[in-house]
N, C-alpha and C positions, 0 to 999 in steps of 0.2 A: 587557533587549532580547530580543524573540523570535527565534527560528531563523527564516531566510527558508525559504520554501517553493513547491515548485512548484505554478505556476497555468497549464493552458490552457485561455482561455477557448472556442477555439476544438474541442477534443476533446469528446466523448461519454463521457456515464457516469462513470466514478470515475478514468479517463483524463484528467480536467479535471485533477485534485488530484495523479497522481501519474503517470509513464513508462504505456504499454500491460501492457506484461510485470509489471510492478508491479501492478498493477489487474487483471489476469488472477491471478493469483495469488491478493492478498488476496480475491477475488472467491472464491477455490477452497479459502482459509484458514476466511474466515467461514462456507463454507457447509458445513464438515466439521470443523471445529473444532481436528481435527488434521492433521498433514499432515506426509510425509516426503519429499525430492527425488523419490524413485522413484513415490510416490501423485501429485505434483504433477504430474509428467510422463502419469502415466495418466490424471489428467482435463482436461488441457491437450487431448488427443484427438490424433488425427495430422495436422488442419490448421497448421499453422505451429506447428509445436511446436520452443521452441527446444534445443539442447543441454545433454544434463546438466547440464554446468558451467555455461553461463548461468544454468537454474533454480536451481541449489545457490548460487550470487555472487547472484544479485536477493533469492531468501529468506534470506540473512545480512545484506545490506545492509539490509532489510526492519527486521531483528531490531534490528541496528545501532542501526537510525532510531526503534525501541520504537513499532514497529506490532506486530510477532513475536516471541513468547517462543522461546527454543531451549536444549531442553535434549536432551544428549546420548543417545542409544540405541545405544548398540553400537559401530560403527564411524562411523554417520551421528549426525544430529540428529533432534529430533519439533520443529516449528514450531507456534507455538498464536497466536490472536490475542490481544495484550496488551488491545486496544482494541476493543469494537464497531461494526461496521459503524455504527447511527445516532448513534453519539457521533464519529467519526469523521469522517463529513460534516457533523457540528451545527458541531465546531470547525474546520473547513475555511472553509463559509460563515460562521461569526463571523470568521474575521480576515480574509477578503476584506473582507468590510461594513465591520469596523474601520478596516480599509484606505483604505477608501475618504471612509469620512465624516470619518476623520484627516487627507487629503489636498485632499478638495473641498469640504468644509463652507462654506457661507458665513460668514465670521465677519464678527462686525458690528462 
């Protein structure tokens, strides 16, 4: 049995697959390849940028979930993308699609 996963179809971008603050992030993972709470929050920029602590809980939860490597640095972590960005979204639309043609196929 697969892990259920979040779908909006109604969101933008990679906000389909997974929360905003999640998709901001990995968006800030893959294109830096590393990434620490305090780097996260500087390229977040100062429009809605959310609090330490939310950015530090969303990239553990991140890692949790094996999007994000983390390994320890000092008193913080380095986050690294386990997974790249286009295998990421290949296996995303493969189990939407599986999804779907498991549930509405016509069967004869």
């Amino acid at each position: 049995m697969t892990k259920p996963f979040y779908f909006d179809p109604t969101a933008e971008g990679l906000a389909v697959f997974m929360g905003p603050t999640e998709a901001r992030l990995m968006e800030i993972a893959w294109e830096h390849q590393s990434l620490t709470v305090k780097q996260a929050l500087f390229h977040l920029g100062d429009t809605n940028k959310p609090a330490y602590t939310t950015v530090m809980t969303v990239l553990s939860r991140l890692a949790r979930k094996g999007f994000l490597t983390r390994e320890r640095d000092g008193r913080g972590f380095v986050y690294r993308p386990k997974i790249q960005r286009e295998e990421f979204i290949e296996s995303r639309v493969r189990m939407v699609t599986d999804c779907l043609k498991r549930n509405f196929s016509r069967k004869s």
